[in-house]
Backbone as CSV, one residue per row, in Angstrom:
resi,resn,N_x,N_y,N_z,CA_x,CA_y,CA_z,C_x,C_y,C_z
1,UNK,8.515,-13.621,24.324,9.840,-13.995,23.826,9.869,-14.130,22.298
2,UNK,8.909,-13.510,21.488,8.797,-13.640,19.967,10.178,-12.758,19.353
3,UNK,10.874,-13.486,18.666,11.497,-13.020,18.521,11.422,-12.199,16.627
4,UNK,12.112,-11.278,16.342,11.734,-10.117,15.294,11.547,-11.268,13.945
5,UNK,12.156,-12.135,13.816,12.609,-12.920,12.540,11.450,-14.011,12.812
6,UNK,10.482,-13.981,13.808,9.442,-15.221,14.100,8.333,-13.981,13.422
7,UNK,8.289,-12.748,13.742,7.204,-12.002,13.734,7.292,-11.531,12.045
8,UNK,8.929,-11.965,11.204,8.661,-10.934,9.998,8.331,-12.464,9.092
9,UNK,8.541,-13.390,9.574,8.266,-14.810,8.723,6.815,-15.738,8.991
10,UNK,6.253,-15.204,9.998,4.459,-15.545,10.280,3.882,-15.124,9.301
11,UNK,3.262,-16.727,8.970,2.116,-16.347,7.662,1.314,-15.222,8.599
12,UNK,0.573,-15.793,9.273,-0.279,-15.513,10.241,-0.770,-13.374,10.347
13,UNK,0.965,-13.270,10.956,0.956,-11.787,10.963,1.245,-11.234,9.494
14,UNK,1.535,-12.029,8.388,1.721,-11.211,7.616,0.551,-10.936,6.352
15,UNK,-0.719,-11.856,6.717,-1.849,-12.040,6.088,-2.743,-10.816,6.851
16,UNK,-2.830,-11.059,8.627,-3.603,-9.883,8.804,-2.868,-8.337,9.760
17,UNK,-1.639,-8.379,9.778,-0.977,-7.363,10.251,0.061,-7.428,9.239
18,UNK,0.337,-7.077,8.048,1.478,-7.011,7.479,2.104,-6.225,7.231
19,UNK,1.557,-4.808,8.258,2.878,-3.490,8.422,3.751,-4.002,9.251
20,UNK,3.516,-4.502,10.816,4.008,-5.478,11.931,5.071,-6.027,11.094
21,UNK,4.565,-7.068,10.149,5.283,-7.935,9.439,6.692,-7.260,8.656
22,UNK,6.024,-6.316,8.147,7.728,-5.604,7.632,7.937,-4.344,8.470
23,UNK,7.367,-3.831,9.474,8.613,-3.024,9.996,9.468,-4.184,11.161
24,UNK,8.966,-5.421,11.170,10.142,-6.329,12.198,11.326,-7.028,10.890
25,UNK,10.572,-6.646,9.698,11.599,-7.299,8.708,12.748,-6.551,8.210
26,UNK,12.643,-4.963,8.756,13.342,-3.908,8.651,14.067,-3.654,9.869
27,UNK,14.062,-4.210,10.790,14.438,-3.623,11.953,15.978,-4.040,12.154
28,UNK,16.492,-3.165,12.389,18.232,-3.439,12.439,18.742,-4.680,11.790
29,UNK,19.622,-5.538,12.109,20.358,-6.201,10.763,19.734,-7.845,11.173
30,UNK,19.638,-8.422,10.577,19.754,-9.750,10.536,19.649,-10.658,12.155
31,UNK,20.985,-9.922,12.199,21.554,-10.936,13.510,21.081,-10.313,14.868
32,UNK,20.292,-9.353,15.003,19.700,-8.373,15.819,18.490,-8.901,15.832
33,UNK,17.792,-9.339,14.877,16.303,-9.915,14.430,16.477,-10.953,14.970
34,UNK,17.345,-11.796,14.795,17.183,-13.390,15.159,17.057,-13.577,17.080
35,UNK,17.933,-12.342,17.196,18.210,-12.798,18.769,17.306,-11.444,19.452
36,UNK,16.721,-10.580,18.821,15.944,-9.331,19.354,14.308,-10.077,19.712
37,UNK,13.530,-9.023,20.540,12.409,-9.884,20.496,11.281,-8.414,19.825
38,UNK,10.157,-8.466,20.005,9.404,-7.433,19.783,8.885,-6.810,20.686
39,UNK,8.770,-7.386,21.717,8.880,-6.722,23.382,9.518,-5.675,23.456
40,UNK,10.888,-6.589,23.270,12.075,-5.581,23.767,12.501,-4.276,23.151
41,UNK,11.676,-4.476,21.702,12.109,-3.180,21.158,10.851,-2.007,21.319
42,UNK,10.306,-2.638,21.875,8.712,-1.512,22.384,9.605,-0.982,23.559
43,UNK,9.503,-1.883,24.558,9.908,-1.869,26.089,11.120,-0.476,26.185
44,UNK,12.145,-0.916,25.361,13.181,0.788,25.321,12.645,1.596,25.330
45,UNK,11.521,1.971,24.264,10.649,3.114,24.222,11.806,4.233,23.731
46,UNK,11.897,3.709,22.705,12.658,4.719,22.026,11.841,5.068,20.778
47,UNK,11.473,6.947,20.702,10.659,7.332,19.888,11.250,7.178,18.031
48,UNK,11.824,6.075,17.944,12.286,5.654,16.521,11.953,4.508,16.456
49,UNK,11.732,3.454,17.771,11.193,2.114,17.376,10.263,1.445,16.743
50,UNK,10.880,0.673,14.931,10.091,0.582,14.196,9.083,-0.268,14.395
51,UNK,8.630,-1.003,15.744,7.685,-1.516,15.221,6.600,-0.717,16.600
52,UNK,6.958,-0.024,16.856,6.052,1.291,17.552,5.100,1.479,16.868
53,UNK,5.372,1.954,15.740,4.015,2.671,15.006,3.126,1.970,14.241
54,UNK,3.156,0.687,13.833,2.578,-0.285,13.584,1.122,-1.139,14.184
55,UNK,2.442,-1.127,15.980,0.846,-1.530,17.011,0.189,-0.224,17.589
56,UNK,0.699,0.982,16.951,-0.323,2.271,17.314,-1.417,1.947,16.377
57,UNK,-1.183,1.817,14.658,-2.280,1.779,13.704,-2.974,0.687,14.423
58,UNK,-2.724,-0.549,14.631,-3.447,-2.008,14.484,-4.088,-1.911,16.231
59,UNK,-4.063,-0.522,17.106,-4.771,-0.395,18.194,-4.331,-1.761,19.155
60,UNK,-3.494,-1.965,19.159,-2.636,-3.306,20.260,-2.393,-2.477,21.585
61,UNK,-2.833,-3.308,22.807,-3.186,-3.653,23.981,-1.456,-4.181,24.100
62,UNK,-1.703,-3.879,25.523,-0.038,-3.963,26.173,-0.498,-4.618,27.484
63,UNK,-0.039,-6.057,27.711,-0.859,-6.745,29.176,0.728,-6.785,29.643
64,UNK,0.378,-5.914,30.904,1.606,-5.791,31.963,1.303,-6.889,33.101
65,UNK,2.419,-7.546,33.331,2.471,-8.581,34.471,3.644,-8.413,35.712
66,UNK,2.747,-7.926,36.949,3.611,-7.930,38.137,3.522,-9.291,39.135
67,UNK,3.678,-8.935,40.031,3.282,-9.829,41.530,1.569,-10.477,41.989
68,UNK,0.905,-8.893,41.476,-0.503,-8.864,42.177,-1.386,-9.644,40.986
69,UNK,-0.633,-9.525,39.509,-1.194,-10.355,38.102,-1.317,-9.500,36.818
70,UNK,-2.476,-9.505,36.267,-2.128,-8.356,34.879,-2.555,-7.168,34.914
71,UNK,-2.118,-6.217,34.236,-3.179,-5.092,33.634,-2.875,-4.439,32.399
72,UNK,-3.766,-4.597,31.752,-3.631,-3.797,30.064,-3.774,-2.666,30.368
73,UNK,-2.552,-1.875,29.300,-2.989,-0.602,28.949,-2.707,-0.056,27.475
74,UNK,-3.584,0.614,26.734,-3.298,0.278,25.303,-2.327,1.250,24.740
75,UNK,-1.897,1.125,23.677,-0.413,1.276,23.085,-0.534,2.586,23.052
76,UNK,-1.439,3.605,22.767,-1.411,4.991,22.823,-1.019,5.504,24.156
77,UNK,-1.272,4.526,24.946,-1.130,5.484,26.600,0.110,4.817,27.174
78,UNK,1.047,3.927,26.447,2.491,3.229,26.771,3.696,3.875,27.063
79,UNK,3.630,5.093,25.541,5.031,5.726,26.022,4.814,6.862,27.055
80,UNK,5.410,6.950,27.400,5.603,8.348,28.567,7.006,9.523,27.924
81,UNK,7.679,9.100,27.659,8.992,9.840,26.762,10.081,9.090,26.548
82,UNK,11.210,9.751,26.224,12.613,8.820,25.944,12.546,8.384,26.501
83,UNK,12.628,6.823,26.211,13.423,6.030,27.328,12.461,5.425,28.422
84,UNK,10.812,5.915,28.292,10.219,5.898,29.460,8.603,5.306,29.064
85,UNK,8.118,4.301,30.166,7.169,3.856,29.652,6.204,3.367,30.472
86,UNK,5.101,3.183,30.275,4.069,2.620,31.480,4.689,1.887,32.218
87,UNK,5.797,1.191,32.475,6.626,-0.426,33.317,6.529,0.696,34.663
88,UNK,6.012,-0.335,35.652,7.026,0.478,36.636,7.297,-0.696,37.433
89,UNK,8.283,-0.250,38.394,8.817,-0.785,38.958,8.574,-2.416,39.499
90,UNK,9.555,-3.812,38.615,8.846,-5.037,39.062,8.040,-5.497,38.276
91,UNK,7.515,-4.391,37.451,6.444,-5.015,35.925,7.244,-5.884,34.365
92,UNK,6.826,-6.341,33.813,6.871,-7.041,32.628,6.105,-6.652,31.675
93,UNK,6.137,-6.800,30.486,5.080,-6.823,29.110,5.369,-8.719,29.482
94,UNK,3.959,-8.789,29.005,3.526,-10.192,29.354,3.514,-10.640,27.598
95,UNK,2.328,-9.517,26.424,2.298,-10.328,25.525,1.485,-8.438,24.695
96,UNK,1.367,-8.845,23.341,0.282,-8.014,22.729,-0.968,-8.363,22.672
97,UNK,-1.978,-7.459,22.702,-3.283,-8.150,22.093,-3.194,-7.030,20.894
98,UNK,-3.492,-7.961,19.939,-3.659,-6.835,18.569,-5.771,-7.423,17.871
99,UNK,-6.396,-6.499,17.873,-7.857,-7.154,17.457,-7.416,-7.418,15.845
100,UNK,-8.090,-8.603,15.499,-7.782,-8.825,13.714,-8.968,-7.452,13.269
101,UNK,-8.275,-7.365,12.112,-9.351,-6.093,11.136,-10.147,-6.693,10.530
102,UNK,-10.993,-6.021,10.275,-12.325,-5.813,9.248,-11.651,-6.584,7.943
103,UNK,-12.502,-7.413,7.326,-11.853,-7.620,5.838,-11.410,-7.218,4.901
104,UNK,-12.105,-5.213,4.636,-11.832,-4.315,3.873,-10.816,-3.650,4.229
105,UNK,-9.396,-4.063,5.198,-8.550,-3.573,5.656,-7.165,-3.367,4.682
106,UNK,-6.590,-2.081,4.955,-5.232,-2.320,4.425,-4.110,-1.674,5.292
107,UNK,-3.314,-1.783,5.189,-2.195,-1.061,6.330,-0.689,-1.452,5.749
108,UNK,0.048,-0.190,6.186,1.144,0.129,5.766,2.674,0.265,6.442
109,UNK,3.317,0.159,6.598,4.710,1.283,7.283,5.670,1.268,6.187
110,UNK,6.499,2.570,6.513,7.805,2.974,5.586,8.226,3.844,6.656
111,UNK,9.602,3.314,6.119,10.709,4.369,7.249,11.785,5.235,6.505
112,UNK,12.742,5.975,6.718,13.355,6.219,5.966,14.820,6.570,7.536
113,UNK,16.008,6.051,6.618,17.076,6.082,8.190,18.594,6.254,6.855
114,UNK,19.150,6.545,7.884,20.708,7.077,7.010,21.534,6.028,6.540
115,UNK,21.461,4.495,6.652,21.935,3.936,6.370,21.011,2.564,6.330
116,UNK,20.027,2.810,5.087,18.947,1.836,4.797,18.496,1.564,6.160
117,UNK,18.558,-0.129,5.638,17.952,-0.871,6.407,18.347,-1.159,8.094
118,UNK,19.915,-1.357,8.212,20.800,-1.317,9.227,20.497,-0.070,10.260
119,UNK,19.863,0.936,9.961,20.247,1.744,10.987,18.681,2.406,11.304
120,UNK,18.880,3.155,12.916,17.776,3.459,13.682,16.745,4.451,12.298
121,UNK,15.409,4.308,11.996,14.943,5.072,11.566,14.402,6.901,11.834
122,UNK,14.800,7.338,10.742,15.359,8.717,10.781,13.922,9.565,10.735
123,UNK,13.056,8.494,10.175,11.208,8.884,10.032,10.937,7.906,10.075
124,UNK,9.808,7.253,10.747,8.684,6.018,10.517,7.806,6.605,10.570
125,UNK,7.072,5.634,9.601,4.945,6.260,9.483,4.531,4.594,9.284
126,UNK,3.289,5.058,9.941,2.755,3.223,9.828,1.063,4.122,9.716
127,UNK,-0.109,2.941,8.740,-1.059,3.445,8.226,-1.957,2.414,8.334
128,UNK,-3.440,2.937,8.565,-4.131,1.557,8.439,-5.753,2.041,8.282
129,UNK,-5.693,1.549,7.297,-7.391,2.066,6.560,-8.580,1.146,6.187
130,UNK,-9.601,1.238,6.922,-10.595,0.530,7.030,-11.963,0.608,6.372
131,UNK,-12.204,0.013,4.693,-13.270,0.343,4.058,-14.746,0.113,4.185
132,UNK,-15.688,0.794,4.079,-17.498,0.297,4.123,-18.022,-0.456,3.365
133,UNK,-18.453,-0.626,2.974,-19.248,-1.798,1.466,-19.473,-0.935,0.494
134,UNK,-19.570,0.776,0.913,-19.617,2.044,0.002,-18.153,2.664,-0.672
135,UNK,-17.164,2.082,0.093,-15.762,2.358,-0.504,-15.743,4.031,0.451
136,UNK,-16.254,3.854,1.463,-15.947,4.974,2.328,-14.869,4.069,3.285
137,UNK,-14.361,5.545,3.972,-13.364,5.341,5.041,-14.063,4.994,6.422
138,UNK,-13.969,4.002,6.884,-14.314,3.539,8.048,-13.495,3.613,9.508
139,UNK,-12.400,3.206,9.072,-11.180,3.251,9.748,-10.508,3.662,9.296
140,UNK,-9.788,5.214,10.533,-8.263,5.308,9.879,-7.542,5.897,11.137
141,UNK,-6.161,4.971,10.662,-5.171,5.041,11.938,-3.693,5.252,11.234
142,UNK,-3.438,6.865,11.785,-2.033,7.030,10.901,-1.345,7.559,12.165
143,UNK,-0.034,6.526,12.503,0.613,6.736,13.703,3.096,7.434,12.736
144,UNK,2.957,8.203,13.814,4.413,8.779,13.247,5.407,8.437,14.277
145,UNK,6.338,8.175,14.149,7.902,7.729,14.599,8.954,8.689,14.716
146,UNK,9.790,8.543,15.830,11.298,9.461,15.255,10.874,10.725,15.384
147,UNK,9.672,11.591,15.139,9.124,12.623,14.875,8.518,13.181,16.362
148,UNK,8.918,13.079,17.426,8.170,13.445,18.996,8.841,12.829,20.163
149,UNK,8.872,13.243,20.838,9.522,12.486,22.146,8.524,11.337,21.970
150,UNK,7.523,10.591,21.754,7.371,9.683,21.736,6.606,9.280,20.347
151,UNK,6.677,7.633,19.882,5.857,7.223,18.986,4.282,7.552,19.518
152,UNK,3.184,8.553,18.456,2.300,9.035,18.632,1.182,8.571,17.370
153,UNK,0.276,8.867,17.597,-1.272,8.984,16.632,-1.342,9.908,16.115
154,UNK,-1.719,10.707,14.755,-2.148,11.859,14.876,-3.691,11.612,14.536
155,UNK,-4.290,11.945,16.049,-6.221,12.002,15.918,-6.609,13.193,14.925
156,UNK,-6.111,14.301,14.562,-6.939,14.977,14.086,-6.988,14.568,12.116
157,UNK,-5.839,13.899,12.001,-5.778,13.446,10.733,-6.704,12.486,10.333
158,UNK,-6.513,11.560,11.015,-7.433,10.056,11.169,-9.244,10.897,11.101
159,UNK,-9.319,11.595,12.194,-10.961,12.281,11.913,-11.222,12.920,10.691
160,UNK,-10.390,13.770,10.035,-10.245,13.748,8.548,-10.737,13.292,7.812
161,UNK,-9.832,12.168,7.369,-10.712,10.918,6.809,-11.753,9.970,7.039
162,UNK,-12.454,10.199,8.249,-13.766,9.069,8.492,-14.744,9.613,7.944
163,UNK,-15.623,8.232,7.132,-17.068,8.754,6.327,-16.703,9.373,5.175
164,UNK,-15.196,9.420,4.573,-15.038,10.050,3.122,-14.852,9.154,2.318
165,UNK,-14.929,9.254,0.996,-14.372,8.672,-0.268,-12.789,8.966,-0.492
166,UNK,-12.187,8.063,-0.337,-10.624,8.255,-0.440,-10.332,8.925,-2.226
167,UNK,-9.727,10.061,-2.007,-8.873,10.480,-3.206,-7.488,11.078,-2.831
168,UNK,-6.859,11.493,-3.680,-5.538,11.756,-3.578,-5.910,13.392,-2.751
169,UNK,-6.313,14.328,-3.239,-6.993,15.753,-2.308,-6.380,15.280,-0.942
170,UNK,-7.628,14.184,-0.646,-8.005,14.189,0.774,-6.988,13.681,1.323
171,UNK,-5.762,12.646,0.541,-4.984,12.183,1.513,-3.507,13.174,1.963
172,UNK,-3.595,14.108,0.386,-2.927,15.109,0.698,-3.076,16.177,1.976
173,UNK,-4.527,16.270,2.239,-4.778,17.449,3.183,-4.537,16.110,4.371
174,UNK,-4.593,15.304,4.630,-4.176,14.521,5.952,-2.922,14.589,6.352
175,UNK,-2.402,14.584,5.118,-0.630,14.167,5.012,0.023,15.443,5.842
176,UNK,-0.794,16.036,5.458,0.134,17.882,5.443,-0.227,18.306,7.192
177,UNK,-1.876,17.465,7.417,-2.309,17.551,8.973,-0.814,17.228,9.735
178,UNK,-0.571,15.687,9.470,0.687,14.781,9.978,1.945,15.508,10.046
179,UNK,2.580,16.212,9.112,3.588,17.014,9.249,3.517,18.038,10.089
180,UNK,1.971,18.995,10.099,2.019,19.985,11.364,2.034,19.358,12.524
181,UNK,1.813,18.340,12.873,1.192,17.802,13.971,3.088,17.199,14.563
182,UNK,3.817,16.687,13.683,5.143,16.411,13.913,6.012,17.577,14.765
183,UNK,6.840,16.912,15.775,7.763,17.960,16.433,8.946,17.204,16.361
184,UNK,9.717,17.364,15.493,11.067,16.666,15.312,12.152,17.684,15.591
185,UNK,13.547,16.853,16.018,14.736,17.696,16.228,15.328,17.388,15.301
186,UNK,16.576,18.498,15.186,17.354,17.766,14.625,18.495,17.067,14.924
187,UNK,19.285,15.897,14.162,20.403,15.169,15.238,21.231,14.611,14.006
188,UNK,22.021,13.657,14.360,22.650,13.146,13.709,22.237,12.022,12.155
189,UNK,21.211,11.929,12.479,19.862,10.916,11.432,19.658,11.725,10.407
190,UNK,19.187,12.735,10.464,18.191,13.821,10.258,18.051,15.367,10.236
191,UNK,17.320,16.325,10.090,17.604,17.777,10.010,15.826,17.544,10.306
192,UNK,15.849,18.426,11.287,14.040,18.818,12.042,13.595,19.131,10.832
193,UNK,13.902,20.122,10.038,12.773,20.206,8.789,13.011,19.426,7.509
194,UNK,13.903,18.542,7.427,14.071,16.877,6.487,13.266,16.160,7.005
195,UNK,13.264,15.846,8.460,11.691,15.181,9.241,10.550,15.716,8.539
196,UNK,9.974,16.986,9.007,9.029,17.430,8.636,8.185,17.256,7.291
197,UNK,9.406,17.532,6.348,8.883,17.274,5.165,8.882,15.723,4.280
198,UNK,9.851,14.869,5.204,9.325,13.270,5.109,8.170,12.488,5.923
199,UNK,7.766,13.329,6.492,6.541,13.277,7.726,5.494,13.118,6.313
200,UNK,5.351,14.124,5.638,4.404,14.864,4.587,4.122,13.632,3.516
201,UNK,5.477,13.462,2.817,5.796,12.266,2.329,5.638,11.239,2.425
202,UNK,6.023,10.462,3.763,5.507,9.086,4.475,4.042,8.971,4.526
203,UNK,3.658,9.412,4.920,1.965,9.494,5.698,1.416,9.306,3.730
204,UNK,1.743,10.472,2.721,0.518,9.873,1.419,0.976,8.587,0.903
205,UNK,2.672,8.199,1.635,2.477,6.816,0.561,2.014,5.694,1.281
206,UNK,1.996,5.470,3.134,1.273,4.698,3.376,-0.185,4.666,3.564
207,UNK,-0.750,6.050,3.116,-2.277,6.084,3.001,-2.313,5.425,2.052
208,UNK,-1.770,5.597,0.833,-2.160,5.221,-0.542,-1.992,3.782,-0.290
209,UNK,-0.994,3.477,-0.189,-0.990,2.136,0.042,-1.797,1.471,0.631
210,UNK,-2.124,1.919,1.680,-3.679,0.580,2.527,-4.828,1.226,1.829
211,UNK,-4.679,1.915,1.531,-6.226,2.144,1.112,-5.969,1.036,-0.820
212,UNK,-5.257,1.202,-1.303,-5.068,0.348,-2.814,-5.192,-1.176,-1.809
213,UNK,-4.431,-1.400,-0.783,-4.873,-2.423,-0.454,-6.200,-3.316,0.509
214,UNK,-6.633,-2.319,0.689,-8.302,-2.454,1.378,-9.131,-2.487,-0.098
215,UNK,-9.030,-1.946,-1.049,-9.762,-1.763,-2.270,-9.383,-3.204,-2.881
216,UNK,-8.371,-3.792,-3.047,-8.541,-5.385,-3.928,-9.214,-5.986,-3.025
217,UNK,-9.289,-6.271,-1.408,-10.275,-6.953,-0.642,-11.415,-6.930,-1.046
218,UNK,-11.862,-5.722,-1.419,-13.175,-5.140,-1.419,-13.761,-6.057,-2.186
219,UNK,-12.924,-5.688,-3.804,-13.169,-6.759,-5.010,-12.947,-7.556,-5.045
């Protein structure tokens, strides 16, 4: 029952999940936040829900509760398509498990939607980069929005970057992975190849971003 305006005002989440923290601080208006929960906006499973791509980076666990008791299943294997989602019939989302990160952590989201903040996002990217004591990439989790019948991972990007030295090159050739890897339509938000090429866009500024912010941890 957490509701969006409990999840964007937690010290808590916003010290060690603070993409979580602002894509619930972005999420439709005010008065939607206060009375919305973060459940509920997973649970629609609508492939624009901003805080979808957030618990894809931060690898969050989904504990379903029926009759017989629980069962997790983790956030990559949740959506099924529009509208459609691991629940079946008689089930609940009970709660998240999100694991805290590594100390050398940084993580990101940015969205971009037709009418700022107020309205469904037109692209989301959420990012999350995990440094070595060598200033190599340890972890990396770059999940896309809006961009697929469902909020997705892209694995071949993330393998990319493990065991490298972060530079701008490398986050470019990830970025550009993320955009091929995107299947967007087009609709009323958006134009399929305005997706595409904010796909490209999104993905280097929230790389850049967790990784600048895994690097002051470091130091």
């Amino acid at each position: 029952m957490a509701k969006l305006t409990s999840i964007e005002e937690s010290n808590e989440i916003k010290n060690y999940f603070p993409a979580l923290a602002h894509s619930a601080s972005v999420t439709a208006t005010v008065q939607i936040r206060n009375m919305g929960t973060l459940v509920g906006n997973i649970c629609n499973a609508s492939p624009s829900a901003d805080n979808a791509t957030p618990l894809l980076a931060y690898d969050a666990k989904v504990v379903i509760m029926n009759q017989s008791g629980n069962r997790i299943v983790a956030m990559d294997e949740f959506f099924k398509g529009p509208g459609k989602s691991a629940l079946e019939t008689g089930e609940i989302v009970k709660e998240f498990i999100l694991p805290v990160p590594s100390k050398m952590t940084g993580s990101s989201y940015q969205k971009v939607s037709t009418r700022s903040k107020v309205d469904i996002a037109g692209i989301c990217v959420s990012a999350l980069i995990s440094l070595d004591k060598d200033g190599k990439i340890a972890k990396a989790r770059i999940a896309l929005g809006a961009v697929a019948p469902i909020p997705f991972r892209v694995y071949k990007a993330e393998e990319l970057l493990i065991g490298k030295i972060p530079n701008i090159e490398l986050l470019k050739e990830a970025s550009k992975i993320a955009r091929e890897e995107s299947t967007p339509i087009s609709d009323m938000r958006s134009s399929a190849d305005y997706r595409k090429a904010m796909v490209e866009v999104l993905t280097f500024r929230v790389l850049e971003a967790s990784i600048q912010s895994a690097t002051k941890k470091k130091n």
